[in-house]
C-alpha positions as CSV (number, residue, x, y, z in Angstrom):
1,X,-3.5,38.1,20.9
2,X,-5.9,36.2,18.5
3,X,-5.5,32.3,18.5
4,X,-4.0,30.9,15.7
5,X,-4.1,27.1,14.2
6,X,-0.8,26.6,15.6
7,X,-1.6,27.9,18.9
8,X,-4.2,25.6,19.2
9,X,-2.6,22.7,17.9
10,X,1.2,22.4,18.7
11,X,1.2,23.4,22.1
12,X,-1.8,21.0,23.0
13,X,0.2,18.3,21.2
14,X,3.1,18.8,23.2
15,X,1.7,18.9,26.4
16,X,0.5,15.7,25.8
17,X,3.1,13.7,24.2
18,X,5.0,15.3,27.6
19,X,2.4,13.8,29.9
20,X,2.1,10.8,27.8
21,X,6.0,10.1,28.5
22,X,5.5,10.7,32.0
23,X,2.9,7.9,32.0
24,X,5.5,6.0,30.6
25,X,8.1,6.4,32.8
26,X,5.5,5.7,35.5
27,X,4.9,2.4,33.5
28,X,8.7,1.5,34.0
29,X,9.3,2.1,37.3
30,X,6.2,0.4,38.1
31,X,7.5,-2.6,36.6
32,X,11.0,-2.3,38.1
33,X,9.5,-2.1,41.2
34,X,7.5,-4.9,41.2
35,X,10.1,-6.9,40.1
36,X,8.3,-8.1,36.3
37,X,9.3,-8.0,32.7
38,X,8.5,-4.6,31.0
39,X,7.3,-6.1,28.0
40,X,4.2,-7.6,30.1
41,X,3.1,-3.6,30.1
42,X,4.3,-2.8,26.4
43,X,2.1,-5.7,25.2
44,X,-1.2,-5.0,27.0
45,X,-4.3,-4.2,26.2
46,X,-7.6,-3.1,27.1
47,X,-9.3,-5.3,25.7
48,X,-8.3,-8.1,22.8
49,X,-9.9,-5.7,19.9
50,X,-7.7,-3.1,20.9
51,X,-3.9,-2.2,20.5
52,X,-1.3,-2.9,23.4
53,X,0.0,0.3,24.4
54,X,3.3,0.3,22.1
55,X,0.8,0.4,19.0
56,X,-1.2,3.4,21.4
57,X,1.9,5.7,21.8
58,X,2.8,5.0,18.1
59,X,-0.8,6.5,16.9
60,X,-0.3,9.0,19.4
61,X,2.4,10.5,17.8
62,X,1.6,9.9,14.4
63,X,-1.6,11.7,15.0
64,X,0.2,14.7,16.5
65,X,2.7,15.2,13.9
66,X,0.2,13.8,11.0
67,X,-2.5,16.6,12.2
68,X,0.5,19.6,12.5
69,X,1.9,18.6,9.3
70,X,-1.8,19.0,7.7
71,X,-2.2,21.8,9.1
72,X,0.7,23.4,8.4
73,X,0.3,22.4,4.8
74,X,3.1,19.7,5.1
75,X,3.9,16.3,4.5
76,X,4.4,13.7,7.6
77,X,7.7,12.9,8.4
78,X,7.4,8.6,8.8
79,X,8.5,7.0,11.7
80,X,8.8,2.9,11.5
81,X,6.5,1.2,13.8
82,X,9.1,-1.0,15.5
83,X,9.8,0.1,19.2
84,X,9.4,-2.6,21.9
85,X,10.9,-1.1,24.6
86,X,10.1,1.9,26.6
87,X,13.3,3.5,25.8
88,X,13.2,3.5,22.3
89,X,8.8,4.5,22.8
90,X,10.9,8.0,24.7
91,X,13.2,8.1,21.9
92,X,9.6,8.3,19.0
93,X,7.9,10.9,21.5
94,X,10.7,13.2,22.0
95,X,11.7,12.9,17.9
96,X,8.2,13.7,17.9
97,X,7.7,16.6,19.9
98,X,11.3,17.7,18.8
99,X,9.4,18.1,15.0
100,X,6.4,19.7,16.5
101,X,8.6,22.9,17.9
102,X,10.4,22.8,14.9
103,X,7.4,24.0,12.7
104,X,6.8,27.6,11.7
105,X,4.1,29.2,13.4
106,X,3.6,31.0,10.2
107,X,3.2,27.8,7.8
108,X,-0.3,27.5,9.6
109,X,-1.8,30.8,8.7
110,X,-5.0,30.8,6.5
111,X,-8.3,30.5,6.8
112,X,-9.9,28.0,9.1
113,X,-12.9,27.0,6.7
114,X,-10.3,26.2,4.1
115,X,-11.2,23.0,2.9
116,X,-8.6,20.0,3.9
117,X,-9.2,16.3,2.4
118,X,-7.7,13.3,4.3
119,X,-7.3,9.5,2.7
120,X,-7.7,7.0,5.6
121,X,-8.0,3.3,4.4
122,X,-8.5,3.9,1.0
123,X,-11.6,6.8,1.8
124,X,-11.7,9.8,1.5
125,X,-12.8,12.2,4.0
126,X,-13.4,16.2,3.8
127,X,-12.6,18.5,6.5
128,X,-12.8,22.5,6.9
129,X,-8.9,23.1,9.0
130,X,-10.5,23.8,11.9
131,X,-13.3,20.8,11.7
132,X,-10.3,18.6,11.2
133,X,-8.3,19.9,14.0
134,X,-11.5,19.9,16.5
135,X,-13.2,16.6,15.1
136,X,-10.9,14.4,13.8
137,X,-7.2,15.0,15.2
138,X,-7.1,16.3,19.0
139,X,-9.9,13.2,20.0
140,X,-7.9,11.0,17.8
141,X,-4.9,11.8,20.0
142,X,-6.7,12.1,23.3
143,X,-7.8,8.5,23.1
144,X,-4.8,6.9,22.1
145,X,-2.9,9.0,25.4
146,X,-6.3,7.9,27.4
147,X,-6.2,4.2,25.8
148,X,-2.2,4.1,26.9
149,X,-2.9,6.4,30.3
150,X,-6.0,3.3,30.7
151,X,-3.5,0.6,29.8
152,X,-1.0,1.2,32.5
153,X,-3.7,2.0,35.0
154,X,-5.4,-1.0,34.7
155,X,-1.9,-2.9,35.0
156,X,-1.3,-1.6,38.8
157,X,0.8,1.4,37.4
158,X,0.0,4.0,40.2
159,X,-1.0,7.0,38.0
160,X,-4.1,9.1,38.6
161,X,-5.8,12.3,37.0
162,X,-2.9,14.7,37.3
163,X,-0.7,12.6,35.2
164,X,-2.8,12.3,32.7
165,X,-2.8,16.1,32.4
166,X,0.5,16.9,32.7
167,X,1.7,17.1,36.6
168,X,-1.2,19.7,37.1
């Protein structure tokens, strides 16, 4: 079976949206455990340039389902930016991956050298498919799970390599 666009993409979206909700759920029973406010994790950062891990998970799946849209020759569906809790940071990953198995393998047939164009910030920036799928969107997602995965980690949250991929 040849790979297809949606082969590549979807699946590897999924999978890490799943491990990424893991990490989460790692997150809160790290802080029930240890007896502290939630929010203490939600709000942290790496560093004070970066975004606390809400904002993370939010790009996370706004990159997924921005990048399968694209691909799939779709518009984004929106989500509000508003969660501040890690139930409702469940609820935006599972609405999330909930769209991604939704799509139509079919919608993401043509040719990979196809040319795609993406406004970011008022720029413009020109893709082939496939160069937008391998340079922009799967590292784009990778480090916003790594940035949140790095967050939590860094907090005490007991989480290692195998979550991170998935329950290898």
């Amino acid at each position: 079976m040849p790979l297809t666009m949606h082969a590549i993409s979807v699946p590897v979206f999924v999978r890490a949206l799943k491990a990424l909700d893991a990490l989460l759920t790692r997150g809160e029973e790290s802080a029930a455990a240890r007896g502290f406010d939630p929010a203490v994790l939600l709000n942290s950062r790496l560093a004070p340039d970066m975004f606390p891990l809400t904002r993370q998970v939010q790009i996370a799946s706004d990159g997924a389902k921005g990048g399968a849209a694209r691909l799939a020759g779709q518009t984004p569906p929106v989500f509000p930016d508003t969660e501040t809790t890690f139930a409702e940071l469940h609820e935006r990953i599972a609405k999330t991956i909930a769209w991604l198995e939704g799509l139509d393998p079919a919608a993401f047939d043509g040719d990979p050298d196809a040319a795609l164009v993406l406004s970011l910030g008022g720029q413009e920036f020109s893709f082939t498919r496939q160069s937008f799928l391998f340079a922009f969107v799967l590292p784009n997602m990778y480090f916003h799970v790594s940035a949140a995965y790095n967050i939590l980690r860094h907090n005490g949250v007991a989480v290692g390599k195998r979550d991170f991929l998935g329950g290898l």
